[in-house]
C-alpha positions in Angstrom: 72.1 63.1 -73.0 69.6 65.9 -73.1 66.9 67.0 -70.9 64.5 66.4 -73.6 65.2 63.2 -74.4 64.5 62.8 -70.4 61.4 64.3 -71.0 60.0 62.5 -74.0 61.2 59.7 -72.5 59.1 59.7 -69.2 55.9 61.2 -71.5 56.2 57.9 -73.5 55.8 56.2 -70.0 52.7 58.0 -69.0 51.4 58.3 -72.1 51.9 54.5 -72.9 52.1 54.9 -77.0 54.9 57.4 -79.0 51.7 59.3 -80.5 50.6 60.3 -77.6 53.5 61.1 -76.0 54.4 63.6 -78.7 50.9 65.2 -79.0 51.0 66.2 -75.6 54.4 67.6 -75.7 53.6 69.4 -79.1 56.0 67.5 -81.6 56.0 64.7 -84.1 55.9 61.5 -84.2 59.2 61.2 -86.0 60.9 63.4 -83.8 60.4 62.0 -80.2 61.0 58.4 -81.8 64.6 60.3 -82.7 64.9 61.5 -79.4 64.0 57.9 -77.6 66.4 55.6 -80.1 69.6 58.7 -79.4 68.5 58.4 -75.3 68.4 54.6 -76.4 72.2 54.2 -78.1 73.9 57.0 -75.3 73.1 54.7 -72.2 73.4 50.9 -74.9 70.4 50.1 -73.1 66.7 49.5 -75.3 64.4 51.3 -72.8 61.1 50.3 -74.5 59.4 48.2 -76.3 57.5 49.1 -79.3 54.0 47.0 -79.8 50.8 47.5 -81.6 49.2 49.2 -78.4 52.2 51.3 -77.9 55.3 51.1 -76.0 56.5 49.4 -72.9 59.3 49.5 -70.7 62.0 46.9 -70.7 63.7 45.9 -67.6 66.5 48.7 -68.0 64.0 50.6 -68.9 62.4 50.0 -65.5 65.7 50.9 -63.9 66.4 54.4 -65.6 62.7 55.3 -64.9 63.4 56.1 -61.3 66.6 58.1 -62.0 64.8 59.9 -65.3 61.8 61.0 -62.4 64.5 62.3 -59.9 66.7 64.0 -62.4 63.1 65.7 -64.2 62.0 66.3 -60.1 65.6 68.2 -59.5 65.7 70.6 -62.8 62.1 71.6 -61.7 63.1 72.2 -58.1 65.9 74.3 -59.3 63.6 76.5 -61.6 61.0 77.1 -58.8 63.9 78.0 -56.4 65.5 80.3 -59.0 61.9 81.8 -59.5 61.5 82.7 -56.2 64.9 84.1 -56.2 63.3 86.2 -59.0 60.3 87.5 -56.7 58.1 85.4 -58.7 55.6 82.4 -58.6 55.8 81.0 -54.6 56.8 77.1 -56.3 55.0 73.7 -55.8 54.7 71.0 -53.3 53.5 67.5 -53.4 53.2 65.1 -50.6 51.7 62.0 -49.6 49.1 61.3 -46.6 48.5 58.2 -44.9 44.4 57.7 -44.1 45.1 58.5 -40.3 46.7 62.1 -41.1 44.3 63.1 -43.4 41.5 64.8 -40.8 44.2 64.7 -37.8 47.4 66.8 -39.3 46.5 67.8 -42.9 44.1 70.4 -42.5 45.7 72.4 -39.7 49.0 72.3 -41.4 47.2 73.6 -44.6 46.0 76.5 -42.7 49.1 77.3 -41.2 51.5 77.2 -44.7 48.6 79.3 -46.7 49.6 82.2 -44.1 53.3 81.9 -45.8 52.6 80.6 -49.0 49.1 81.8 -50.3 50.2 81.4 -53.9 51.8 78.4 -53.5 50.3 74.7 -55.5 50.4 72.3 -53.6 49.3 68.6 -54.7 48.0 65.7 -52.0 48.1 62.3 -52.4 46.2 59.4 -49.9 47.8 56.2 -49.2 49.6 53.7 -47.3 53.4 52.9 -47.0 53.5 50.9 -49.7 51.9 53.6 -52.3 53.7 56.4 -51.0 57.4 55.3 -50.1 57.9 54.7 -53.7 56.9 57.9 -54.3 59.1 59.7 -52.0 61.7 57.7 -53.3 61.6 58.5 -56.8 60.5 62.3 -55.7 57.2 62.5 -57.4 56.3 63.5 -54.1 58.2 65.8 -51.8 57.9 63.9 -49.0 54.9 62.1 -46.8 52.8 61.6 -43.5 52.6 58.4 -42.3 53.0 55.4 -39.6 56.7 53.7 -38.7 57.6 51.1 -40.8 57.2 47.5 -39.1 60.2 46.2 -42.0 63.4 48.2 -42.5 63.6 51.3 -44.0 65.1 51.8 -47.8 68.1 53.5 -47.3 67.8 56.5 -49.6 64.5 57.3 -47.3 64.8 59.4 -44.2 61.6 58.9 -41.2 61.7 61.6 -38.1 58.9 60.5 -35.6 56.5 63.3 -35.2 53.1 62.2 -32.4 51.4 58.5 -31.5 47.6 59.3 -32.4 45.1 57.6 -30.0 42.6 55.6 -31.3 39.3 54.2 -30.1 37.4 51.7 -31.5 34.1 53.0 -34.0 30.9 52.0 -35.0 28.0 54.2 -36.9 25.6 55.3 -34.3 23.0 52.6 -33.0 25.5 49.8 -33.8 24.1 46.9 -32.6 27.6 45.7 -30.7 27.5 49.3 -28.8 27.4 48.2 -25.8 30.8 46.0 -25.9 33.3 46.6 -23.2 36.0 44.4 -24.7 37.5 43.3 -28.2 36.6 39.6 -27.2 32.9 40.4 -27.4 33.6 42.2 -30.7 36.0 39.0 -32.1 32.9 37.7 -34.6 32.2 41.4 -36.1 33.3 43.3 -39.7 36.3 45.6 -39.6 38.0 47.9 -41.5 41.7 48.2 -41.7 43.9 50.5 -43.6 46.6 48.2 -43.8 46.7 44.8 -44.9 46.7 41.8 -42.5 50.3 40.8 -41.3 51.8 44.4 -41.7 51.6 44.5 -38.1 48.9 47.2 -37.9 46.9 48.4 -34.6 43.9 46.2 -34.7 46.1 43.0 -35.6 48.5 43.9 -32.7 45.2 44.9 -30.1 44.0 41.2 -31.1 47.7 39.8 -30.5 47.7 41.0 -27.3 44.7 39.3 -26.0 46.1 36.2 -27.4 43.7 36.4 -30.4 43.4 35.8 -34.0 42.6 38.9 -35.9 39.2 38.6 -37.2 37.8 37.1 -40.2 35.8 39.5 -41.6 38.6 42.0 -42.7 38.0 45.0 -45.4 40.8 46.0 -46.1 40.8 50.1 -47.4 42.9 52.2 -48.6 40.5 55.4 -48.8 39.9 57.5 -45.7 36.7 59.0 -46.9 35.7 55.7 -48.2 36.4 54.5 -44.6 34.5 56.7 -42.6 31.6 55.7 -45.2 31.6 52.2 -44.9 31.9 52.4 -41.0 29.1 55.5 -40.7 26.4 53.7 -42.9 27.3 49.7 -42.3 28.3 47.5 -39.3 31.7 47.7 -40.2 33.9 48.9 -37.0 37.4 51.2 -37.5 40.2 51.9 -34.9 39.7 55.8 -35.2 41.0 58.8 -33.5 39.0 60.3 -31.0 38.5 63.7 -32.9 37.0 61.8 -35.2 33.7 60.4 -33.5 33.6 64.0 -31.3 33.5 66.5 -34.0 31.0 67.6 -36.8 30.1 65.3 -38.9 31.6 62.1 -37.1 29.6 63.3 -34.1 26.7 62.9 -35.9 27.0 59.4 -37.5 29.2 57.9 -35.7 30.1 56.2 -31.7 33.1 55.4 -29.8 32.6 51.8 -28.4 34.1 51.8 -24.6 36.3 48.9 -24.9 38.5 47.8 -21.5 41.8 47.2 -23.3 43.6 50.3 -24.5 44.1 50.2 -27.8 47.9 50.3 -29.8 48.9 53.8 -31.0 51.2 54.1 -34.1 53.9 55.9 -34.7 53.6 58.9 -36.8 56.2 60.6 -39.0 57.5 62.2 -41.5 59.1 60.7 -44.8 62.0 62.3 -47.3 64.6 61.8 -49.5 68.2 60.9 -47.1 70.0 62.7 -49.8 67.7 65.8 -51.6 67.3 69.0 -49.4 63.7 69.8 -49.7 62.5 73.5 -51.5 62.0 76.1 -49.6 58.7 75.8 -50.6 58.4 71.8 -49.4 60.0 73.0 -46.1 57.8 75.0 -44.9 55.0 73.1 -45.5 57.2 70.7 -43.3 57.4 72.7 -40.8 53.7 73.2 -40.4 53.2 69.8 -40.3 55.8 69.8 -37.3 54.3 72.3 -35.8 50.8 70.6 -36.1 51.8 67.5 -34.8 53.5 69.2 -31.8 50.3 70.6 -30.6 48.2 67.2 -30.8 51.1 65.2 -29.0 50.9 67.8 -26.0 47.2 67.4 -26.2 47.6 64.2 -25.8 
């Protein structure tokens, strides 16, 4: 097996047709459907199907994607380590942030790893668990910033608790239920959740605790800038950290609704592979983000 054949392999995946896959990588047709059938009679395994449209995976070749992205996401690894051996290029890092890190542990970590790494590319993607765990997993991503799982955790992931974010419930400014002091009053209105109903999120366990249903009228979003839209310019209310609704723009648009009952923090942390040391360049991004999240658990 050769790396190339690992290569065109996983370009045929993105790509979704042969052509494609061997225009971007600069060969022929001819030649990456060689490459594909050897890679194909080495494991005894058809990896894709060939169609009008294109090509699709089989079912093994499902199952050898995930170890073709972690074999591609080592050999690059090594080069950017033997690179900065070299003196040269200060290597890549991609991670994944959940909505609720985004404004609260991204930024000031940024600021801190440019110090070390000015040169450095660094790639971020937004999600929840269920987005991002795969792709810690298969090491498209180096690692990622989220809550504690409420199911078990995959065994080839590793989660270190890092803070418990307060969070206060948030309307835009001049929200007609403002002047709520509990959730019951608040039962009948829109919200916004990051996480679907019955993962056992913060607003679903706030509700739980009073002994009631979580609300009907449930948006469910993914998108932290979406969020803070929809909340700032509907009647849509959030569970949102207090920096939020204090600071710049959230000061401006948006209001912290004094509710009685104290409101469910989540656990923070900090997912990676249980058996890939991270780059030197993915570490010390980690360790800003450590560092970050030390200072806003001592704050409180």
């Amino acid at each position: 097996m050769r790396l190339n054949q690992i290569r065109d392999f996983l370009e045929v995946v993105e790509s979704g047709s042969l052509r494609a896959a061997a225009g971007k990588i600069g060969i022929s047709q001819p030649a990456i459907t060689k490459s594909i059938r050897q890679l194909e009679q080495e494991l005894h395994a058809q990896l894709l199907h060939r169609n009008a449209r294109g090509a699709a995976m089989t079912p093994a070749g499902q199952v050898f994607l995930e170890r073709a992205r972690v074999i591609q996401s080592e050999l690059r690894k090594a080069q950017e380590q033997l690179a900065l051996l070299r003196g040269g290029a200060e290597g890549s890092v991609a991670f994944g942030a959940a909505p609720i890190t985004c404004m609260l542990v991204v930024p000031d970590a940024m600021l801190q790893f440019r110090r070390n790494r000015p040169g450095a590319s660094v790639r971020i993607i937004e999600g929840v668990n269920r987005v991002l765990l795969p792709l810690v997993r298969d090491e498209t991503l180096d690692f990622a910033i989220s809550q504690n799982p409420n199911t078990k955790l995959d065994a080839g992931l590793r989660f270190k608790p890092l803070f418990r974010p307060k969070l206060n419930v948030v309307g835009r400014r001049g929200h007609p239920l403002g002047s709520a002091k509990s959730l019951r009053q608040l039962a009948d209105a829109s919200w916004l959740m990051f996480y679907p109903p019955g993962t056992g999120a913060m607003l679903e366990t706030a509700f739980a605790g009073l002994g009631l249903p979580l609300p009907r009228a449930i948006v469910h979003c993914e998108s932290y800038a979406t969020a803070l839209s929809l909340i700032a310019k509907t009647d849509i209310l959030g569970l949102m950290s207090p920096q939020i609704a204090s600071e710049g723009w959230g000061q401006r648009q948006l209001q912290k609704i004094e509710v009685e009952e104290e409101i469910p923090s989540p656990l923070v942390g900090l997912y990676t592979r249980a058996d890939t040391p991270l780059t030197p360049t993915a570490a010390s991004l980690v360790q800003a983000v450590t560092a970050t999240a030390r200072q806003l658990a001592r704050r409180g």
